[in-house]
VONU-954084 format. One line per 8 residues: number of its first residue (from 1); their letters; for each residue z negated, y negated, x of C-alpha. Coordinates in pm, whole numbers. Last residue first. Layout:
<pts>
NUM) a) Z Y X | ...
</pts>
This chain:
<pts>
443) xxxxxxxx) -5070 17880 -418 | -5404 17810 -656 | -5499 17549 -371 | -5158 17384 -442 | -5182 17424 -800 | -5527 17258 -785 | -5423 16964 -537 | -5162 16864 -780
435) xxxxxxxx) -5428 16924 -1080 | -5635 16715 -891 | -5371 16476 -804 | -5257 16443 -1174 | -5604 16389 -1289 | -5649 16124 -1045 | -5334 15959 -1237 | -5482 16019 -1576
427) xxxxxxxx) -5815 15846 -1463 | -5653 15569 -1248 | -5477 15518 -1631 | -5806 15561 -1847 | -5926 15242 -1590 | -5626 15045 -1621 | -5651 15101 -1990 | -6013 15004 -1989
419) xxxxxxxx) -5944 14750 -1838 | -5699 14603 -2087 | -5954 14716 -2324 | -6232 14507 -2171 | -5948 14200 -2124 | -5878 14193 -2490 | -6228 14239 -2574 | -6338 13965 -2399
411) xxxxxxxx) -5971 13734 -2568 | -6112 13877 -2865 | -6480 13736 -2813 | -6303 13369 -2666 | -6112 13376 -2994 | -6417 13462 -3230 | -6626 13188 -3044 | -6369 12932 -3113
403) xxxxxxxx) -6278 13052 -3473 | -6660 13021 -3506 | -6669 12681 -3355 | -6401 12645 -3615 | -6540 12725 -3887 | -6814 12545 -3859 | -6620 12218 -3834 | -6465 12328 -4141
395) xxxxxxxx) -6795 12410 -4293 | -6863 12025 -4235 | -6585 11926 -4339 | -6617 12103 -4626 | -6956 11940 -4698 | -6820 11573 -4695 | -6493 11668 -4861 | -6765 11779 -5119
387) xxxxxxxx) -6988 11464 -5054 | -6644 11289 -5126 | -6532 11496 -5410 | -6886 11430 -5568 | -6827 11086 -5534 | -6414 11091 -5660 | -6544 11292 -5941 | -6863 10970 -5989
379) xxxxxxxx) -6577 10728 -5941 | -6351 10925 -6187 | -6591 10902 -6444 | -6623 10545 -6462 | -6226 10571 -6427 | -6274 10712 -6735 | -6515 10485 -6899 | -6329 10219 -6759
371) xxxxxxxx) -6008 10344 -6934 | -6174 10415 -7242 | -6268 10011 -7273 | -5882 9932 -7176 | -5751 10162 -7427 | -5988 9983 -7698 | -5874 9647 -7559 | -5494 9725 -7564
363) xxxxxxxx) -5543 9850 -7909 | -5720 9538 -7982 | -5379 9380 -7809 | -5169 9589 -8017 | -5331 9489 -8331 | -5303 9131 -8231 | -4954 9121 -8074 | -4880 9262 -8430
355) xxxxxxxx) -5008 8979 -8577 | -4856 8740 -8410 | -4547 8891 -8421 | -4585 8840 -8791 | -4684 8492 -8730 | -4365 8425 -8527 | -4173 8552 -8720 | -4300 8312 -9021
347) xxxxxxxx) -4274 8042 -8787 | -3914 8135 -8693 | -3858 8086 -9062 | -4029 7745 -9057 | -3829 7634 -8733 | -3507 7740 -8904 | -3565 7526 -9220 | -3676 7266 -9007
339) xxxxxxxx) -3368 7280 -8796 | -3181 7242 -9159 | -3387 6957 -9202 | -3315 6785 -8866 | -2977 6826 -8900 | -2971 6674 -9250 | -3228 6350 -9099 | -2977 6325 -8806
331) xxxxxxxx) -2671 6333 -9054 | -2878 6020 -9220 | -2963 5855 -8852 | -2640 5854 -8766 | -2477 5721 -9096 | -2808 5445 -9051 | -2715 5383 -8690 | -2342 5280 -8803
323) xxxxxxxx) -2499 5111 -9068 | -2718 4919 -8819 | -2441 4881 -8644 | -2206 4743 -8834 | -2559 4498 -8976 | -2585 4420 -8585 | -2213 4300 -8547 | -2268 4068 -8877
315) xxxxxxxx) -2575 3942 -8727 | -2425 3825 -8377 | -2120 3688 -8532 | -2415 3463 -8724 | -2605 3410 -8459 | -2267 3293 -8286 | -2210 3089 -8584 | -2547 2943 -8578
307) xxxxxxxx) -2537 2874 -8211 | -2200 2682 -8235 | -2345 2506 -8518 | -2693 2419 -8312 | -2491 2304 -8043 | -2224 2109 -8235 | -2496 1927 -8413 | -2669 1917 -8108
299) xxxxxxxx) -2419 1718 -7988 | -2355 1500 -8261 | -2715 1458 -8246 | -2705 1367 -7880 | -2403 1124 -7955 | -2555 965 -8229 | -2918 865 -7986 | -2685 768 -7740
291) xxxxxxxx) -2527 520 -7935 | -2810 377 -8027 | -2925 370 -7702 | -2608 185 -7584 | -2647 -66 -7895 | -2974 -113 -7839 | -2902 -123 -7455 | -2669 -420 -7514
283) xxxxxxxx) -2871 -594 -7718 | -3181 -559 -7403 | -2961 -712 -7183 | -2894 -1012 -7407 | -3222 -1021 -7494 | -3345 -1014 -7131 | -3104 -1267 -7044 | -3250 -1533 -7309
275) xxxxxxxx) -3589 -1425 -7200 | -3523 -1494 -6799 | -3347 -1848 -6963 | -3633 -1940 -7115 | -3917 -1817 -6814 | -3759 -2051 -6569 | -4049 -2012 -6299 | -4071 -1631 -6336
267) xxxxxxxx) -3663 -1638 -6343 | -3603 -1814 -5958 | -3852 -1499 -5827 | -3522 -1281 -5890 | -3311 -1474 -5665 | -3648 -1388 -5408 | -3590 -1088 -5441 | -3205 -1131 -5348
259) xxxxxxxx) -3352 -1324 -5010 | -3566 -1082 -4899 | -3318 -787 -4851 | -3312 -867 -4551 | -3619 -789 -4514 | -3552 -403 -4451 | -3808 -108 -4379 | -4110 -312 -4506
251) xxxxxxxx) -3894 -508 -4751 | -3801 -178 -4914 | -4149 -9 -4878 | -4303 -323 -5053 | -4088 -353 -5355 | -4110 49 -5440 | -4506 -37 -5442 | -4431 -309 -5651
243) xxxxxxxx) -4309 -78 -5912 | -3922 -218 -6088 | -3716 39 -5975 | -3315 158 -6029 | -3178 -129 -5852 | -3383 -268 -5540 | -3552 148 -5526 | -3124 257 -5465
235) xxxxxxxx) -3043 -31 -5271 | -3332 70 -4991 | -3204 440 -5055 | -2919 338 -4941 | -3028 127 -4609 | -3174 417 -4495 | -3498 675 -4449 | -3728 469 -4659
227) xxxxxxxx) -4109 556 -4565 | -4441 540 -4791 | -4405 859 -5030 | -4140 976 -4853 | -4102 1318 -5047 | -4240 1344 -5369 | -4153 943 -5437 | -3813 1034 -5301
219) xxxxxxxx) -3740 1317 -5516 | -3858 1158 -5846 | -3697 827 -5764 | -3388 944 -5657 | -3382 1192 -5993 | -3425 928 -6255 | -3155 732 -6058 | -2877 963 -6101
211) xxxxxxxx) -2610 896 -5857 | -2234 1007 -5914 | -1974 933 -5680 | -1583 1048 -5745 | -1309 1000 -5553 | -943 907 -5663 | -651 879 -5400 | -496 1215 -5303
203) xxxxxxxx) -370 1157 -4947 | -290 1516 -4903 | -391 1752 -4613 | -326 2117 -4710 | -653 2332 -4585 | -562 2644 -4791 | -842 2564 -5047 | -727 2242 -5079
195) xxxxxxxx) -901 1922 -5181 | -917 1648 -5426 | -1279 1420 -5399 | -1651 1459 -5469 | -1975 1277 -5383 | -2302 1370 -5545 | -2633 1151 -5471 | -2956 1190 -5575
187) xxxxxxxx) -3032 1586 -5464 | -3313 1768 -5494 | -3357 1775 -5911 | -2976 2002 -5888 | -2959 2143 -6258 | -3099 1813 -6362 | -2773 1643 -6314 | -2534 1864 -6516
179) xxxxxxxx) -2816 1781 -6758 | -2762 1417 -6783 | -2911 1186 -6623 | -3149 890 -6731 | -3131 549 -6496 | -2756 674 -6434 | -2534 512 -6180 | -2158 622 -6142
171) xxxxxxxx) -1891 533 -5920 | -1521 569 -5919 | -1353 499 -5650 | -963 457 -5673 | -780 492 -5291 | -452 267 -5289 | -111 256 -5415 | 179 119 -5152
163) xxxxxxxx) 224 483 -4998 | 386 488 -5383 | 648 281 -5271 | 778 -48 -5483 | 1070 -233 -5323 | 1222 -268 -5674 | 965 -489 -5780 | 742 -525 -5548
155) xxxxxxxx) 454 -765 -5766 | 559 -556 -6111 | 524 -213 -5952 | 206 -287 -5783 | 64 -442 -6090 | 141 -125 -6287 | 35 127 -6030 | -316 -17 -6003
147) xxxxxxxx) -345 -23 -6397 | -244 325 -6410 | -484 412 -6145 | -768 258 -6304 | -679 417 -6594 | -678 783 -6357 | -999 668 -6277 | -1161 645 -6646
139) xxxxxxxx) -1032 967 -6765 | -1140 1142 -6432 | -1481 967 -6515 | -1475 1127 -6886 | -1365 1450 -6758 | -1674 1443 -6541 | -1988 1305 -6746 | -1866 1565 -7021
131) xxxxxxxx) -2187 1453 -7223 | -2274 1077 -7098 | -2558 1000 -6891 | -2824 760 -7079 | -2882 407 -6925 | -2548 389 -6759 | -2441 193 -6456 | -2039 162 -6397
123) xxxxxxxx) -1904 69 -6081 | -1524 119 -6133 | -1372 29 -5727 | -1064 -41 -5632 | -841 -46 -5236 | -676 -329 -5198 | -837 -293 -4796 | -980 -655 -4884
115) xxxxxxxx) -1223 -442 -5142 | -1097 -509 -5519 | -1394 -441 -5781 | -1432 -292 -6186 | -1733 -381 -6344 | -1908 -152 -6622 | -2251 -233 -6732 | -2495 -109 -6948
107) xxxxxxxx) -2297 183 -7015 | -2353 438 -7303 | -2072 306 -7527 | -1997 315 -7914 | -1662 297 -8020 | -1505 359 -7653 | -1175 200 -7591 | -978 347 -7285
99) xxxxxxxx) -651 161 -7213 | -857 -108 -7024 | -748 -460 -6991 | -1059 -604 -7100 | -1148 -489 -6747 | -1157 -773 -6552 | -1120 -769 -6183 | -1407 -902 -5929
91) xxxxxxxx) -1267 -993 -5575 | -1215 -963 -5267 | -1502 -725 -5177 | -1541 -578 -4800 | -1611 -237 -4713 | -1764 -64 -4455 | -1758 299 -4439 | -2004 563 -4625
83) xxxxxxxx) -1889 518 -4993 | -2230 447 -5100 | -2319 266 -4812 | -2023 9 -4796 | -2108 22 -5216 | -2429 -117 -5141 | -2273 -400 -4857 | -2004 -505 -5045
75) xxxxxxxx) -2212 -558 -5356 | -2442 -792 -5128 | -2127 -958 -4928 | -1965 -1104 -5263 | -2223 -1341 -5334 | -2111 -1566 -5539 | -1744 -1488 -5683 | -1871 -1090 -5656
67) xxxxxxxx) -2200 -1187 -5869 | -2448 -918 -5734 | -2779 -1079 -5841 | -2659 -1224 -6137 | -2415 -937 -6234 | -2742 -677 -6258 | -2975 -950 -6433 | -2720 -980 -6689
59) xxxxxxxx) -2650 -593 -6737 | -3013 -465 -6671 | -3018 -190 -6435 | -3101 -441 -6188 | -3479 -358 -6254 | -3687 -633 -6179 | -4059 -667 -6028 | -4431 -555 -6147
51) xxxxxxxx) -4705 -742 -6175 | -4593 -1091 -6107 | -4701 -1232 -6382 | -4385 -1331 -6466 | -4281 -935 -6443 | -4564 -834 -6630 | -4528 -1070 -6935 | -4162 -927 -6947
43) xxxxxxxx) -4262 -583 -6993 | -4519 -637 -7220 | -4249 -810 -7438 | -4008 -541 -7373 | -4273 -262 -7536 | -4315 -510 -7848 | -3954 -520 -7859 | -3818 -872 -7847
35) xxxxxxxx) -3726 -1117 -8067 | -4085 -1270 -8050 | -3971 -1398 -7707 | -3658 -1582 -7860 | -3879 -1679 -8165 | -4169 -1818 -7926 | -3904 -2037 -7704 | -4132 -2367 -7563
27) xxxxxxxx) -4460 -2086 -7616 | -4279 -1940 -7260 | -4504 -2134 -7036 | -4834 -2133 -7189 | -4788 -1723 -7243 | -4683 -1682 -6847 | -5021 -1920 -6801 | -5215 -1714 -7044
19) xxxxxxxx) -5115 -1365 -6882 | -5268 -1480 -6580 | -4980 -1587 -6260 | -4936 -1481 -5878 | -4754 -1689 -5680 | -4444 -1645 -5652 | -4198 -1314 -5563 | -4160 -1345 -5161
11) xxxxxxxx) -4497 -1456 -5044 | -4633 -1300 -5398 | -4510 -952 -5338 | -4619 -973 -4865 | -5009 -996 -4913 | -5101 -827 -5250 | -4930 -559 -5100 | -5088 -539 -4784
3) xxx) -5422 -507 -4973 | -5310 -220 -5170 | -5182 -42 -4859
</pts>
């Protein structure tokens, strides 16, 4: 890629120059160059020597390159892409005019266009973003629209119609954003116009683009390290950048845009007038940085005030409640003492219970120890019991084979004097006949 560089810069940049030939040539106008920044002379030497390109971020540089009386088709063609529909310029419009005066301004350029449509255009490019970026643009519009209105009115006279005004476009190019901007690091371009939340179609005439540079090149250098994606980004790396790498990938993708590089390779070879422009730019960025530089301190100023006083809101609720806390904790502390009061008496119960928990429980022990002893005793009752319950069963056992034996001997006897009966009565009945038989005899 190197190599390819050093093939395609100089063919459309010059040739390629040593510091003491860019040094020879500008030595005609030493206090013009010695007027600038050591930083800006370093950058200069670069760009003549072809080491880096130009940013057209620069005010002079910027209207050069896209004069609208010159070449009107190469800011028609960026803001055809910014807007996203083609556009055509007419022509540049002043804007000395302007009801909105600004002390100390931020922009490094501001240049209002009419497109053939009548339609305007505010293309501002600022080297710091401004605080309130978006009530100062609707401030800036709605002039724009005042001014619009006001020519209208005079050309038409009484035939005047509002459907006569055209759409305002405000756009916006920041080499530093603001913080608004930084909240959203993935996205370069932010388009907004009036809408309805119900879905009401209106003809409402101001839109709004904002592009911070700073971000482009951070996203698309992470991104598409060696691609451009459109013609957009292409004018986006022509403005905002000054690497040659940037310079290659644009003329890669698009060498059209050849010939506006190569109105910038007219200045290495004129090195006075480049320096004479480069002041002038660089004036007006003094003065814009200055200007920045109050602003921000203005606005921390503010910040740090506003932060103070809501520290010091903050402080005075904290010391209500800290004495709030303190009331609480003091009652606590008397609560707490009067607890300890309690707790100490409860101690002192405690320990007598203590104490008589002790006696009892040595009691308890003594009772315990006589307890085993006794049921010592009890096992060697509940042995001899056992070899007694032993014996008696025994005996009972005994005692019943003899019941046995006795029973069977009764139930003998039983049935010997039962015969015996029988027996005594044959006897007394034999008797009977005998005596019978007697008396009969004896008759």
């Amino acid at each position: 890629m190197n190599r390819n560089k050093k093939m395609i810069l100089p063919a459309v940049l010059g040739d390629l120059k040593t510091r003491q030939e860019v040094m020879e040539e500008i030595i005609s106008s030493p206090s013009t160059y010695h007027a600038l920044k050591p930083g800006f002379q370093e950058e200069f030497i670069e760009f003549c020597m072809d080491v880096r390109g130009m940013k057209m971020t620069y005010d002079t540089f910027f209207k050069h390159i896209f004069d609208a009386e010159v070449h009107p088709e190469r800011l028609s063609a960026f803001l055809s892409k910014v807007i996203g529909r083609p556009l055509k310029i007419k022509r540049a419009l002043g804007n000395e005019h302007r009801r909105i005066s600004e002390k100390a301004s931020l922009v490094i350029l501001d240049l209002i266009v009419e497109f053939t449509t009548g339609e305007l255009a505010d293309v501002e490019i600022q080297k710091f973003g401004y605080m309130f970026p978006g009530e100062r643009a609707s401030c800036y519009a709605a002039d724009m629209m005042m001014r619009q209105y006001e020519r209208e009115k005079s050309i038409r006279g009484d035939k005047f119609n509002y459907k006569d005004l055209k759409k305002i476009y405000t756009i916006v190019l920041m080499e530093n954003s603001s913080a608004e901007f930084k909240k959203f690091p993935d996205s370069y371009i932010h388009r907004g116009e009036w809408r309805f939340d119900t879905g009401l179609k209106m003809n409402l005439l101001q839109e709004f683009y904002f592009i911070p540079l700073d971000i482009f090149l951070k996203t698309e250098d992470n991104k598409n390290k060696n691609t451009i994606r459109n013609e957009l980004e292409a004018w986006l790396y022509f403005i905002g950048s000054d690497k040659p790498a940037h310079i290659y990938k644009v003329l890669q993708r698009y060498p059209e845009f050849e010939e506006m590089y190569r109105d910038i390779e007219y200045f290495r070879y004129h090195p006075e007038e480049a320096i004479n422009m480069f002041s002038e730019a660089l004036q007006i960025m003094d003065e814009n940085t200055a200007a920045y530089m109050i602003a921000e301190k203005e606005r921390l100023i503010k910040e740090m005030d506003t932060e103070l006083k809501e520290l010091d809101a903050m402080l005075k609720e904290k010391d209500v409640a800290l004495k709030e806390i303190d009331s609480e904790l003091k009652e606590m502390d008397s609560a707490l003492k009067e607890k300890d009061s309690e707790l100490k008496e409860k101690d002192s119960e405690l320990k007598e219970k203590d104490s008589t928990l002790k006696e009892k429980d040595s009691k308890l022990k003594e009772m315990d120890s006589t307890l085993k002893e006794k049921d010592s005793e009890l096992k060697e009752k509940d042995s001899a019991i056992k070899e007694k319950d032993s014996k008696l069963k025994e005996m009972d056992s005994t005692l019943i084979r003899k019941d046995d034996a006795l029973k069977e001997k009764d139930l003998l006897i039983e049935k010997i004097l039962t015969e015996k009966q029988e027996t005594e009565d044959q006897l007394a009945e034999l008797k009977k006949q005998v005596d019978l038989l007697i008396a009969q005899k004896n008759n």
